[in-house]
C-alpha positions in Angstrom: 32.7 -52.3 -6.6 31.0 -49.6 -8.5 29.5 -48.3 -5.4 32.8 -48.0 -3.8 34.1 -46.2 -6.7 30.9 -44.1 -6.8 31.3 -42.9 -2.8 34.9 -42.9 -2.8 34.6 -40.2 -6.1 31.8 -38.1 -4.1 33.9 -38.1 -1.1 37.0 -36.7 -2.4 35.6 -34.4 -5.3 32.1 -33.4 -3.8 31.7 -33.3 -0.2 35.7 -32.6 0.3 37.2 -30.7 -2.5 38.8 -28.4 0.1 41.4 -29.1 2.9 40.1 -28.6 6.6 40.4 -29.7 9.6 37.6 -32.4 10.1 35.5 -31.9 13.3 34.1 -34.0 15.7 30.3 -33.3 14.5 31.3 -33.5 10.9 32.9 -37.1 11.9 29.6 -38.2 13.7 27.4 -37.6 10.9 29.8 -39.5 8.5 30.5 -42.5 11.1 26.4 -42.6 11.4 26.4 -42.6 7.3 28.5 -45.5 6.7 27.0 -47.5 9.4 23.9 -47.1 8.0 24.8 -48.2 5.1 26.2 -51.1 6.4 23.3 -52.2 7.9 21.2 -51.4 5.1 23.8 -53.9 3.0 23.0 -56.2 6.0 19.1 -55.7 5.6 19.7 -56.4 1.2 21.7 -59.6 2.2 18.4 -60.7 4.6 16.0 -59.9 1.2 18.1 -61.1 -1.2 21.3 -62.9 0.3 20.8 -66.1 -2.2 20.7 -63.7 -5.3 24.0 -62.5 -4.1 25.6 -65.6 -2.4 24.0 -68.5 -4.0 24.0 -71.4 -1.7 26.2 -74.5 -2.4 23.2 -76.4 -1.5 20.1 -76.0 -3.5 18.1 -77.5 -1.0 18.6 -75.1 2.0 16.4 -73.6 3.5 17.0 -70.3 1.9 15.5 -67.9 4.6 17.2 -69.8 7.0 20.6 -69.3 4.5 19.8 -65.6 4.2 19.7 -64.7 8.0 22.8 -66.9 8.4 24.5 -65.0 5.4 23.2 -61.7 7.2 24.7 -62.3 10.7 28.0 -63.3 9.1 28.2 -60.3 7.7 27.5 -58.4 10.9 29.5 -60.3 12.3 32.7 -59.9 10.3 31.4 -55.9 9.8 31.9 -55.6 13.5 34.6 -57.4 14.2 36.6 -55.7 11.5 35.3 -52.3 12.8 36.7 -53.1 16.3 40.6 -54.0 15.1 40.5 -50.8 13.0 40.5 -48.7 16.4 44.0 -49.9 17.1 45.1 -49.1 13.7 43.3 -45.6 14.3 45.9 -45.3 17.2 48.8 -45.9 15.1 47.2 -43.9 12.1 47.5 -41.0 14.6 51.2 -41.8 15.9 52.4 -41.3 12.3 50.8 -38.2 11.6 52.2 -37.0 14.8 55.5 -38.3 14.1 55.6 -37.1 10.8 54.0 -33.2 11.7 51.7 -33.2 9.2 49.3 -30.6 9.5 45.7 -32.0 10.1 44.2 -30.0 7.3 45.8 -33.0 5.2 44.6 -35.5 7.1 41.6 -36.5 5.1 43.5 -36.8 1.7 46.1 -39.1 3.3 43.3 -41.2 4.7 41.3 -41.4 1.6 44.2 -42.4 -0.8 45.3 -44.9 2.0 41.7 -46.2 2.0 41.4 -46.4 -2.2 44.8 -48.3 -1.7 43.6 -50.9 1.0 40.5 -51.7 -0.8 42.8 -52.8 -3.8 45.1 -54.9 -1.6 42.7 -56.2 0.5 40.5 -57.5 -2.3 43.6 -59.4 -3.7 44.5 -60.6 -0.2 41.3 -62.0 0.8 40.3 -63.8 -2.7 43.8 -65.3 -2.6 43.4 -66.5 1.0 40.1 -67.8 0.7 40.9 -69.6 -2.4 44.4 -71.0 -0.6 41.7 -71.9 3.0 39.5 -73.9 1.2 42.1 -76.5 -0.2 44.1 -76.2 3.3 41.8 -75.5 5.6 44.7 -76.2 8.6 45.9 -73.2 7.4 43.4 -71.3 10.1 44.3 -72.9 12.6 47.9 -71.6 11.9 46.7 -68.3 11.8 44.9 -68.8 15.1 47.8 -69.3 16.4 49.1 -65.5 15.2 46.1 -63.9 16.3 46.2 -65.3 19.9 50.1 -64.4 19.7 49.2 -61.0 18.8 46.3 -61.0 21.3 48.6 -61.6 24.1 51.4 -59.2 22.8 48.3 -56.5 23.4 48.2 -57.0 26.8 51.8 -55.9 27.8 52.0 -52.7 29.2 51.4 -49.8 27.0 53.8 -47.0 26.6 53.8 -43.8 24.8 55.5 -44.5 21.3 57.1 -42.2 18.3 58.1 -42.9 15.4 61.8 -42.3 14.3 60.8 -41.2 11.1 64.2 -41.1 9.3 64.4 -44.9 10.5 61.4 -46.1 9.5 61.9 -49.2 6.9 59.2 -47.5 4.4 60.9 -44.1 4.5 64.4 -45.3 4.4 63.5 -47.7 1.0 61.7 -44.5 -0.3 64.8 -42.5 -0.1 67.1 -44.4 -1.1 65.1 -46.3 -4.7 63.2 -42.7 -5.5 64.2 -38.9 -5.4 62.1 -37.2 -1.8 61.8 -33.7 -1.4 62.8 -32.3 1.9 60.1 -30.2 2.6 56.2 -30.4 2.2 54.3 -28.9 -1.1 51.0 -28.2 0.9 49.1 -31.2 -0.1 50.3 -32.1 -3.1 52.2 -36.0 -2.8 54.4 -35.1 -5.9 56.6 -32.2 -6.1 58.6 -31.3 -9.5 58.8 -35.0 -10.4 59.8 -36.2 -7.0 57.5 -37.5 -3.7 56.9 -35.4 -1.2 56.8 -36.0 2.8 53.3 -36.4 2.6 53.7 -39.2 0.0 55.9 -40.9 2.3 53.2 -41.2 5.1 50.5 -42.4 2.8 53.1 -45.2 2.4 53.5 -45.8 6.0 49.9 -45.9 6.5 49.7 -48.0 3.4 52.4 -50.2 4.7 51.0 -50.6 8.6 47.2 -51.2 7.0 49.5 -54.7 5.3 50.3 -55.5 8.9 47.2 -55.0 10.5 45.7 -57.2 7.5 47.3 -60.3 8.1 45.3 -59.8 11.7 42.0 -58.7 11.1 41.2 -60.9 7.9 42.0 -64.3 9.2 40.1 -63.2 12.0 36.5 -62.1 9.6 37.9 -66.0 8.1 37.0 -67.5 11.9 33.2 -66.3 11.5 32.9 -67.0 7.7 35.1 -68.4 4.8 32.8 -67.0 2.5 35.3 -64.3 0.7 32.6 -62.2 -0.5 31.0 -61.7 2.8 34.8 -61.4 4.3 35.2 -58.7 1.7 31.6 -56.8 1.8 32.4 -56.6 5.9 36.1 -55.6 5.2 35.1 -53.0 2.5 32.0 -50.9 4.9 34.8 -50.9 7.8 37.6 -49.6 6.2 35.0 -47.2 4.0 33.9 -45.7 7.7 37.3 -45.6 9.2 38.3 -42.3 8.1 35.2 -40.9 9.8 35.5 -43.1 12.6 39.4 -42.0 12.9 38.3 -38.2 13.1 35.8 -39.1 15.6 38.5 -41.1 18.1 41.4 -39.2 17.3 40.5 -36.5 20.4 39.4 -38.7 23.0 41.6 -41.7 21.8 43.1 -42.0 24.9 40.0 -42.0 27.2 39.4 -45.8 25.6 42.5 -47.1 27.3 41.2 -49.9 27.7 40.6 -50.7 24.7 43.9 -52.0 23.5 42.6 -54.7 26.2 39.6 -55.7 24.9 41.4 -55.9 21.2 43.5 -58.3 22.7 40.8 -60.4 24.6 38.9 -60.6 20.7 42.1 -61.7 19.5 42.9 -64.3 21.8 39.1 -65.5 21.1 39.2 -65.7 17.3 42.7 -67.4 17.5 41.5 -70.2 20.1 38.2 -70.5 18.2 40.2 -71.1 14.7 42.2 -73.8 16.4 39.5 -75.5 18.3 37.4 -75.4 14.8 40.2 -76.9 13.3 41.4 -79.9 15.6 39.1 -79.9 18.0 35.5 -80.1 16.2 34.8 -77.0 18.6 31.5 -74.9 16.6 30.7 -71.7 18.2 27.6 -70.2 16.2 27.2 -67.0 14.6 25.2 -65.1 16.4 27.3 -66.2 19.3 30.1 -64.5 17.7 28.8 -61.6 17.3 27.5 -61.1 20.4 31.2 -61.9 22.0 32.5 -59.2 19.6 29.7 -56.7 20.7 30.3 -57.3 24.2 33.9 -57.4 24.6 34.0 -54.2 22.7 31.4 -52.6 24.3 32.4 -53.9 27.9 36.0 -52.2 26.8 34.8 -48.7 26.3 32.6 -48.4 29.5 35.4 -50.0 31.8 37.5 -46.9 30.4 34.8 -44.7 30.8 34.4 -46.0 34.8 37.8 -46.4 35.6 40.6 -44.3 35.8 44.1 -45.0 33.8 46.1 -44.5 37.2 43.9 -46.6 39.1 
C-alpha cells in the first residue's frame, strides 16, 4: 500500500504537475513502466512468495507454492488488464459525451484510479472473506459473467451518453449545488462541484460496474484476496497509461469487444464447472487461454476489416 501511495504521489505532483495532452510515446513509456513492475512484483512473489503469502500448509513444497503463487498472479494481472480495455472504451465515451477537454484527462483518471483502489480493496477482502464460507457463491457469479460475456457479442453500435440523464449526474444535481460551467480543472468551484467533478463520478460509478465483472473473474484463477488484489492494483495502476495509448486507435481493436466476451464466457463456465462439476483447469492453463484469446483478438482486428 505504501508503494501505491508513493507512485500515485510522484505521478500527480512530480512527473504531472501540469495539464497536457498525453501522447502516444509518453503513454508507451508509462504502459512499459507499470508492466514492468508488474512483472518484477511477479519475479519478488517467485523469490519470496511464502514470506508474503504463507502457505496454509506447512508442508508444501514451497518452490513448488511460489511458482504457483507467481502464475496466479500473472494470471489474474492479465486477465484484469484485458477487461480494463472495455472500460477504456467507455472511459472515452464519457469524456466525449461530457466535452471535456483532454488536457484534463489525466487528473480525472488519476483521482478515479486513487478512488478504485479504495473500493476495490474493500470489495475484494469482503468477497473473498464471504467465498470462502460460501463457496457456491462463484458459481453464481459464473453465471453473470457468461451472461455478460454473451451480452458482448450483440452487435455493437456507436453510443452517447445523455449526459443530463445520466443516474450519477441527475443524483448529483439534485442532493448537491453543480456549477454550470467548467473551472479549468479545478472539481470544486466557490463551494459547489464542478462538471469535471461530475465525470470523475461517472467514471467512478462505471469502474463499480465493471467490478462486479472483472473481480469474480481474478476469483476463478485464485481465491487468494491478496494475490486478487496485488493483480487488480498493477492493472488499474497502468490503466491510465494504457487508456492514453488505446484511446486513438481504439477502434482498430474491434474485435476486441469479442474476444472480452469469449474470456467472459470462459471464466463464467469454468466457475460453474469448478463448483458442481469437479471441473479443475490449471493455472498456467489459464493464463495461456487469457493470453491467447486476447492476443488472437487484436491480430484478427488487425487482418480483417470492420465491414468485411
Amino acid at each position: 500500500m505504501i508503494f501505491v501511495v508513493v507512485m500515485l504521489t510522484l505521478d500527480l505532483f512530480v512527473f504531472h504537475k501540469k495539464d497536457h495532452v498525453v501522447g502516444v510515446k509518453e503513454a508507451a513509456i508509462w504502459t512499459a513502466i507499470w508492466v514492468s513492475m508488474a512483472m518484477g512484483f511477479a519475479v519478488l512473489i517467485l523469490f519470496f512468495g511464502d514470506w508474503m503469502i504463507p502457505p496454509a500448509d506447512a508442508t508444501v513444497d514451497l518452490g513448488a507454492y511460489r511458482r504457483e503463487m507467481m502464475s496466479e498472479f500473472l494470471a489474474g494481472y492479465f486477465l484484469e488488464e484485458s477487461l480494463s480495455i472495455d472500460n477504456i472504451f467507455v472511459m472515452i465515451m464519457i469524456f466525449v459525451s461530457f466535452g471535456i477537454k483532454k488536457e484534463y484527462y489525466h487528473r480525472v483518471l488519476f483521482w478515479g484510479i486513487f478512488g478504485a483502489i479504495v473500493l476495490r480493496f474493500i470489495f475484494i477482502f469482503a468477497l473473498g472473506a464471504l467465498v470462502t464460507k460460501f463457496s457456491w457463491l462463484l458459481a453464481v457469479f459464473g453465471v453473470i459473467l457468461i451472461y455478460s460475456g454473451v451480452k458482448m457479442f450483440r452487435p455493437q453500435s456507436e453510443e452517447h451518453i445523455d449526459t443530463a440523464k445520466h443516474p450519477v449526474v441527475r443524483f448529483a444535481s439534485k442532493h448537491f449545488p453543480v456549477t454550470q460551467e467548467s473551472h479549468g480543472h479545478d472539481f470544486f468551484h466557490a463551494g459547489k462541484m464542478t462538471p469535471l467533478f461530475l465525470v470523475l463520478l461517472v467514471i467512478e460509478f462505471s469502474d463499480i460496474i465493471f467490478a462486479v465483472d472483472s473481480i469474480p473473474a481474478v476469483f476463478s484463477v485464485t481465491q487468494n484476496p491478496v494475490i486478487v488484489y496485488t493483480s487488480n492494483i498493477f492493472a488499474i495502476m497502468g490503466l491510465r497509461s494504457l487508456f492514453f495509448l488505446l484511446s486513438d486507435i481504439a477502434d482498430r481493436f474491434w474485435l476486441l469487444h469479442y474476444g472480452l466476451g469469449a474470456l467472459l464466457c470462459f471464466i463464467g463456465l469454468k466457475m460453474i464447472g469448478g463448483e458442481f462439476f469437479g471441473w479443475h483447469v490449471p493455472t498456467l492453463a489459464s493464463l495461456a487461454v487469457i493470453l491467447g484469446i486476447l492476443v488472437l483478438s487484436i491480430l484478427l482486428s488487425m487482418l480483417i476489416k470492420k465491414k468485411q
